[in-house]
C-alpha positions as CSV (number, residue, x, y, z in Angstrom):
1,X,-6.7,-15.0,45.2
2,X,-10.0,-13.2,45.4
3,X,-8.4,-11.0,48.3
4,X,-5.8,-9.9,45.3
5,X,-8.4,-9.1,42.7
6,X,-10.5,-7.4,45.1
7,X,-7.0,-4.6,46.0
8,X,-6.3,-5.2,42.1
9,X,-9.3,-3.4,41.6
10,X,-9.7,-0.6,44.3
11,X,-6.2,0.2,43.4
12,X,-7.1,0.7,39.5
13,X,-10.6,2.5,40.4
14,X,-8.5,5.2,42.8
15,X,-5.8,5.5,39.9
16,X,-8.6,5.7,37.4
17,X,-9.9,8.8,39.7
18,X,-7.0,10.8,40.2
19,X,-6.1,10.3,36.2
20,X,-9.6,12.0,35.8
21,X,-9.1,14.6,38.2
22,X,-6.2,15.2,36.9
23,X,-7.3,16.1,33.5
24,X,-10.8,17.8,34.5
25,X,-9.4,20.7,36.4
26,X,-11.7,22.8,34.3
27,X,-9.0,24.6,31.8
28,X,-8.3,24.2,28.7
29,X,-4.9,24.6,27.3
30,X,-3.7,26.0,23.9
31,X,-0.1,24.7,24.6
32,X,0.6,22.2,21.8
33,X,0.3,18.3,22.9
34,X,3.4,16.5,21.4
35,X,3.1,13.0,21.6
36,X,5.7,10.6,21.7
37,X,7.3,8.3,18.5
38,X,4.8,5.2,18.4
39,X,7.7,3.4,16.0
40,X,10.8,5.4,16.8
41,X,13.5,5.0,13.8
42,X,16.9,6.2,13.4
43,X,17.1,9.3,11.4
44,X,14.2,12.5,10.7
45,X,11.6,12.5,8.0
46,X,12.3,14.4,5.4
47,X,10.0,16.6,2.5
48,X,11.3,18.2,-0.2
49,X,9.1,21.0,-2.1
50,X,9.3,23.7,-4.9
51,X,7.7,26.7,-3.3
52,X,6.7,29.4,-5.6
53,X,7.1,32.6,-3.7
54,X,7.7,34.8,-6.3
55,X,10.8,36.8,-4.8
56,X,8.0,38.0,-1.9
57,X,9.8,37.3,1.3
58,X,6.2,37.8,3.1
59,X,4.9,35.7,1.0
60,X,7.7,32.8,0.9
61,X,6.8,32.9,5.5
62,X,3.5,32.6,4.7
63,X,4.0,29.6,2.1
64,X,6.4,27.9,4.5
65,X,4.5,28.0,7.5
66,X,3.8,24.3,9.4
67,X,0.0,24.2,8.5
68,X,1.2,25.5,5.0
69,X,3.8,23.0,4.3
70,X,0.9,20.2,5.6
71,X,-1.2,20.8,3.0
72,X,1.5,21.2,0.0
73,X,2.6,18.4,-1.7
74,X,5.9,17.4,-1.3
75,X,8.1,16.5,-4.2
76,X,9.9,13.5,-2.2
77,X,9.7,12.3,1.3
78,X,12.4,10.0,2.6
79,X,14.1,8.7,5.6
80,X,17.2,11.3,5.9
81,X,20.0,9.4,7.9
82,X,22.9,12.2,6.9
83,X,25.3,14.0,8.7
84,X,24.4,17.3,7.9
85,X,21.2,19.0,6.7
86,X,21.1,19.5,3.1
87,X,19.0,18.4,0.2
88,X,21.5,15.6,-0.3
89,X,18.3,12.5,-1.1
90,X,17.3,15.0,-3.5
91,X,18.4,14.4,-7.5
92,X,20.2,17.9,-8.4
93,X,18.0,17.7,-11.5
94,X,14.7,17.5,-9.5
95,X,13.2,21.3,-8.9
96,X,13.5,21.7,-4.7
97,X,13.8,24.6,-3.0
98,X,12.8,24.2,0.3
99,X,13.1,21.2,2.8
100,X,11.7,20.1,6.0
101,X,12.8,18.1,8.7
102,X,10.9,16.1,11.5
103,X,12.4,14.0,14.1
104,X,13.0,13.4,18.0
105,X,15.7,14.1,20.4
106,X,15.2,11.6,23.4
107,X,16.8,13.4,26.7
108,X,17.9,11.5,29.6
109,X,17.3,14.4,31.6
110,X,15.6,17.7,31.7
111,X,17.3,20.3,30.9
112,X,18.2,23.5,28.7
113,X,20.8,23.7,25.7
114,X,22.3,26.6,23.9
115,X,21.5,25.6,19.8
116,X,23.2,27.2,17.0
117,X,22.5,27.9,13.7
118,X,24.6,28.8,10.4
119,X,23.1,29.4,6.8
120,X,23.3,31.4,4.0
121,X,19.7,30.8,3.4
122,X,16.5,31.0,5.4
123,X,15.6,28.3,8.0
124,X,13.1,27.9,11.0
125,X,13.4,25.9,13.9
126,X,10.6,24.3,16.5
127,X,10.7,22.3,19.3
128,X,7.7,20.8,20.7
129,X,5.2,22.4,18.6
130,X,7.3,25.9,19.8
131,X,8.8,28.1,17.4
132,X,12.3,29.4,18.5
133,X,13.7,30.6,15.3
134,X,11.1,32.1,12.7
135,X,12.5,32.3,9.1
136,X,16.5,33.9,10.0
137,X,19.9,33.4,7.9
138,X,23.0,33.4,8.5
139,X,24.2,32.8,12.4
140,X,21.4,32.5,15.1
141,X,21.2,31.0,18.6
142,X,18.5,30.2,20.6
143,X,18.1,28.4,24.3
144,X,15.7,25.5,24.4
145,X,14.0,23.8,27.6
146,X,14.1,20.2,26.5
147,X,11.8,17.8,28.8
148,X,13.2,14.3,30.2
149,X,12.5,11.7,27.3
150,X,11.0,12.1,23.9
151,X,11.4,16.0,22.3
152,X,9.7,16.6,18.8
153,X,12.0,18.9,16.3
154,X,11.3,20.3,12.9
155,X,13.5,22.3,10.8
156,X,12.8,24.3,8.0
157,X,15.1,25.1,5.5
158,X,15.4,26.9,2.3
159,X,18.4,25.0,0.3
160,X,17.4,25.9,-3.4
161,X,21.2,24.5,-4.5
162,X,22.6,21.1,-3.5
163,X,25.7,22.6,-2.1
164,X,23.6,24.4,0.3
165,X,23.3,23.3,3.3
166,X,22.2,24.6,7.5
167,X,24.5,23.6,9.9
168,X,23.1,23.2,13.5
169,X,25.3,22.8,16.6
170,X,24.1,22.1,20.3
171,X,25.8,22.5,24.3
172,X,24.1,22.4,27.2
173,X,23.1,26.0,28.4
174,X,26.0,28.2,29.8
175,X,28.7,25.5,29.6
176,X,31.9,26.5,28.2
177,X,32.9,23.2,25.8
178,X,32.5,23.3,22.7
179,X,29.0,22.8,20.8
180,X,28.4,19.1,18.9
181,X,27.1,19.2,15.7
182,X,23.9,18.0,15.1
183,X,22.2,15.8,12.2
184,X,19.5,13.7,11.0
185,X,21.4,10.8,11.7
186,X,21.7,11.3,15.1
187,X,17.9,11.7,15.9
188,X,14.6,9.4,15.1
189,X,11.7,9.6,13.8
190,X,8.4,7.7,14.1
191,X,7.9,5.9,10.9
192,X,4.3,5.2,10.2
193,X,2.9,1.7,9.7
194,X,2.2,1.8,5.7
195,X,-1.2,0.4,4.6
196,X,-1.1,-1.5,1.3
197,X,-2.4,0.2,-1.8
Protein backbone atom coordinates (compact mmCIF):
# COMPACT_ATOMS: atom_id res chain seq x y z
CA UNK A 1 0.00 0.00 0.00
CA UNK A 2 2.69 2.55 0.89
CA UNK A 3 4.60 1.33 -2.35
CA UNK A 4 1.30 2.68 -4.24
CA UNK A 5 1.13 6.06 -2.56
CA UNK A 6 4.73 6.58 -2.79
CA UNK A 7 4.30 6.15 -7.31
CA UNK A 8 0.80 7.96 -6.56
CA UNK A 9 2.78 10.77 -5.72
CA UNK A 10 5.98 10.92 -8.01
CA UNK A 11 3.52 10.42 -10.77
CA UNK A 12 1.24 13.59 -9.66
CA UNK A 13 4.54 15.75 -8.72
CA UNK A 14 6.14 14.95 -12.55
CA UNK A 15 2.49 15.83 -14.01
CA UNK A 16 2.28 18.78 -11.70
CA UNK A 17 5.86 19.78 -13.47
CA UNK A 18 5.22 19.45 -17.00
CA UNK A 19 1.50 21.26 -16.46
CA UNK A 20 3.88 24.15 -15.18
CA UNK A 21 6.21 24.04 -17.84
CA UNK A 22 3.77 23.85 -20.00
CA UNK A 23 2.11 27.10 -19.14
CA UNK A 24 5.52 29.11 -18.25
CA UNK A 25 7.05 29.12 -21.62
CA UNK A 26 7.57 32.85 -21.06
CA UNK A 27 4.79 34.25 -23.61
CA UNK A 28 1.95 35.73 -23.20
CA UNK A 29 -0.98 35.28 -25.50
CA UNK A 30 -3.70 37.79 -26.57
CA UNK A 31 -5.75 34.87 -28.31
CA UNK A 32 -9.07 34.79 -26.43
CA UNK A 33 -9.36 31.82 -23.69
CA UNK A 34 -12.87 30.14 -24.23
CA UNK A 35 -13.74 28.05 -21.52
CA UNK A 36 -15.99 25.23 -21.68
CA UNK A 37 -20.05 25.20 -20.45
CA UNK A 38 -19.71 24.43 -16.53
CA UNK A 39 -23.82 23.52 -16.76
CA UNK A 40 -24.33 22.82 -20.41
CA UNK A 41 -28.20 23.25 -21.37
CA UNK A 42 -30.06 22.73 -24.49
CA UNK A 43 -30.61 25.82 -26.35
CA UNK A 44 -28.42 29.64 -26.53
CA UNK A 45 -28.89 32.50 -24.24
CA UNK A 46 -30.62 35.02 -25.51
CA UNK A 47 -30.74 39.26 -24.88
CA UNK A 48 -32.88 41.39 -26.28
CA UNK A 49 -32.13 45.38 -26.38
CA UNK A 50 -33.38 48.70 -27.84
CA UNK A 51 -30.23 50.27 -29.19
CA UNK A 52 -30.48 53.92 -29.99
CA UNK A 53 -28.20 54.46 -32.89
CA UNK A 54 -29.78 57.30 -34.39
CA UNK A 55 -29.80 56.13 -38.18
CA UNK A 56 -25.59 56.34 -37.71
CA UNK A 57 -24.43 53.01 -39.08
CA UNK A 58 -20.89 53.78 -37.38
CA UNK A 59 -22.38 54.47 -34.55
CA UNK A 60 -25.03 51.47 -34.41
CA UNK A 61 -21.13 49.00 -34.76
CA UNK A 62 -19.89 50.88 -32.20
CA UNK A 63 -23.10 50.33 -29.89
CA UNK A 64 -23.28 46.63 -30.79
CA UNK A 65 -19.96 45.66 -30.25
CA UNK A 66 -19.39 42.49 -27.51
CA UNK A 67 -17.93 44.77 -24.69
CA UNK A 68 -20.78 47.24 -25.64
CA UNK A 69 -23.60 44.94 -25.56
CA UNK A 70 -21.91 43.71 -21.87
CA UNK A 71 -22.39 46.68 -20.33
CA UNK A 72 -26.07 47.60 -21.85
CA UNK A 73 -28.98 46.46 -20.28
CA UNK A 74 -30.91 44.06 -21.83
CA UNK A 75 -34.58 44.33 -22.12
CA UNK A 76 -35.14 40.40 -21.64
CA UNK A 77 -32.84 37.53 -21.40
CA UNK A 78 -34.30 34.00 -21.84
CA UNK A 79 -33.43 30.51 -22.68
CA UNK A 80 -34.10 30.47 -26.70
CA UNK A 81 -34.87 26.76 -27.67
CA UNK A 82 -36.35 27.80 -31.43
CA UNK A 83 -35.85 26.76 -34.69
CA UNK A 84 -34.79 29.72 -36.20
CA UNK A 85 -33.21 32.95 -35.03
CA UNK A 86 -35.64 35.64 -34.62
CA UNK A 87 -36.99 37.76 -31.74
CA UNK A 88 -39.75 35.15 -31.37
CA UNK A 89 -39.57 35.23 -26.82
CA UNK A 90 -39.95 38.78 -27.42
CA UNK A 91 -43.74 40.41 -26.96
CA UNK A 92 -44.25 42.35 -30.43
CA UNK A 93 -45.38 45.26 -28.21
CA UNK A 94 -42.05 45.32 -26.24
CA UNK A 95 -39.46 48.03 -28.04
CA UNK A 96 -36.37 45.42 -29.38
CA UNK A 97 -34.26 46.01 -31.99
CA UNK A 98 -31.38 44.12 -31.68
CA UNK A 99 -30.72 40.50 -30.31
CA UNK A 100 -27.83 38.47 -29.20
CA UNK A 101 -27.21 35.01 -29.07
CA UNK A 102 -24.70 32.81 -27.02
CA UNK A 103 -24.31 29.17 -27.08
CA UNK A 104 -21.99 26.05 -27.81
CA UNK A 105 -21.56 23.71 -30.64
CA UNK A 106 -19.84 20.49 -29.22
CA UNK A 107 -17.68 18.78 -32.22
CA UNK A 108 -16.81 15.26 -32.18
CA UNK A 109 -14.01 16.11 -34.27
CA UNK A 110 -11.81 18.80 -35.47
CA UNK A 111 -12.54 20.16 -38.31
CA UNK A 112 -13.57 23.20 -40.69
CA UNK A 113 -17.28 24.03 -41.93
CA UNK A 114 -18.50 26.27 -44.67
CA UNK A 115 -21.39 28.68 -42.59
CA UNK A 116 -23.93 30.64 -44.25
CA UNK A 117 -25.81 33.49 -43.63
CA UNK A 118 -29.19 35.18 -45.00
CA UNK A 119 -30.73 38.55 -43.66
CA UNK A 120 -32.20 41.47 -44.62
CA UNK A 121 -30.79 43.14 -41.70
CA UNK A 122 -27.44 43.45 -40.06
CA UNK A 123 -25.89 40.49 -38.01
CA UNK A 124 -22.39 39.50 -36.65
CA UNK A 125 -21.00 36.24 -36.09
CA UNK A 126 -17.99 34.89 -33.57
CA UNK A 127 -16.72 31.83 -32.84
CA UNK A 128 -14.43 31.31 -30.01
CA UNK A 129 -14.00 34.85 -29.01
CA UNK A 130 -13.11 35.29 -33.11
CA UNK A 131 -15.05 37.50 -35.28
CA UNK A 132 -15.76 36.01 -38.75
CA UNK A 133 -18.62 38.21 -39.92
CA UNK A 134 -18.53 41.94 -38.61
CA UNK A 135 -21.94 43.68 -39.02
CA UNK A 136 -22.99 42.29 -42.98
CA UNK A 137 -26.69 41.77 -44.58
CA UNK A 138 -28.09 39.99 -46.80
CA UNK A 139 -26.03 36.59 -47.90
CA UNK A 140 -22.52 35.95 -46.37
CA UNK A 141 -20.28 32.88 -45.91
CA UNK A 142 -17.59 32.35 -43.94
CA UNK A 143 -15.16 29.05 -43.21
CA UNK A 144 -14.65 28.33 -39.53
CA UNK A 145 -11.94 26.02 -37.84
CA UNK A 146 -13.98 24.38 -35.15
CA UNK A 147 -11.83 22.48 -32.33
CA UNK A 148 -12.73 18.79 -31.09
CA UNK A 149 -15.37 19.24 -28.21
CA UNK A 150 -16.82 22.40 -26.79
CA UNK A 151 -16.97 25.66 -29.50
CA UNK A 152 -18.33 29.07 -28.02
CA UNK A 153 -20.85 31.04 -30.69
CA UNK A 154 -22.47 34.41 -30.46
CA UNK A 155 -24.62 35.99 -32.92
CA UNK A 156 -25.61 39.28 -33.38
CA UNK A 157 -28.51 40.36 -34.93
CA UNK A 158 -30.44 43.37 -35.78
CA UNK A 159 -34.30 42.12 -36.05
CA UNK A 160 -36.21 45.45 -35.20
CA UNK A 161 -39.75 43.54 -36.58
CA UNK A 162 -40.91 40.17 -35.35
CA UNK A 163 -41.09 38.80 -38.83
CA UNK A 164 -37.52 39.32 -39.10
CA UNK A 165 -35.48 36.87 -38.82
CA UNK A 166 -31.29 35.51 -39.80
CA UNK A 167 -31.17 32.30 -41.11
CA UNK A 168 -27.82 30.39 -40.69
CA UNK A 169 -26.92 27.18 -42.55
CA UNK A 170 -23.69 24.96 -42.01
CA UNK A 171 -21.64 21.91 -44.28
CA UNK A 172 -18.50 20.78 -43.58
CA UNK A 173 -15.77 22.72 -45.71
CA UNK A 174 -15.71 21.81 -49.52
CA UNK A 175 -18.34 19.03 -49.41
CA UNK A 176 -20.88 19.11 -52.03
CA UNK A 177 -24.33 18.14 -49.80
CA UNK A 178 -26.37 20.32 -48.96
CA UNK A 179 -25.93 22.86 -45.84
CA UNK A 180 -28.27 22.04 -42.54
CA UNK A 181 -29.90 24.72 -40.96
CA UNK A 182 -28.88 25.85 -37.90
CA UNK A 183 -30.78 27.02 -34.53
CA UNK A 184 -30.87 27.72 -31.00
CA UNK A 185 -32.33 24.61 -30.40
CA UNK A 186 -29.84 22.60 -31.62
CA UNK A 187 -26.88 24.11 -29.51
CA UNK A 188 -26.46 24.70 -25.53
CA UNK A 189 -25.69 26.96 -23.37
CA UNK A 190 -24.13 27.08 -19.93
CA UNK A 191 -26.84 28.25 -17.58
CA UNK A 192 -25.52 29.84 -14.59
CA UNK A 193 -26.31 28.63 -11.02
CA UNK A 194 -28.79 31.60 -9.80
CA UNK A 195 -28.12 32.92 -6.28
CA UNK A 196 -31.31 33.78 -4.34
CA UNK A 197 -32.24 37.49 -3.99
Amino acid sequence: MKTLMVAALAVAAVGANVAFAEEDDGIVSAAPVVADPVNPQPGMLANAYMIDYGGNASRYKAMTTLAALSKAPSVKSYEDKAAAFTRGGVSEKTDVNVMKWEGFIKCKRATSYTFSFDSRDTYSFYVNGRQYVDTCYRQESRDVDLKLGWNKVVIVAYLDRADNKLAVEYRPKGSLSDPRPLSPGMMFYDKPVEEEW
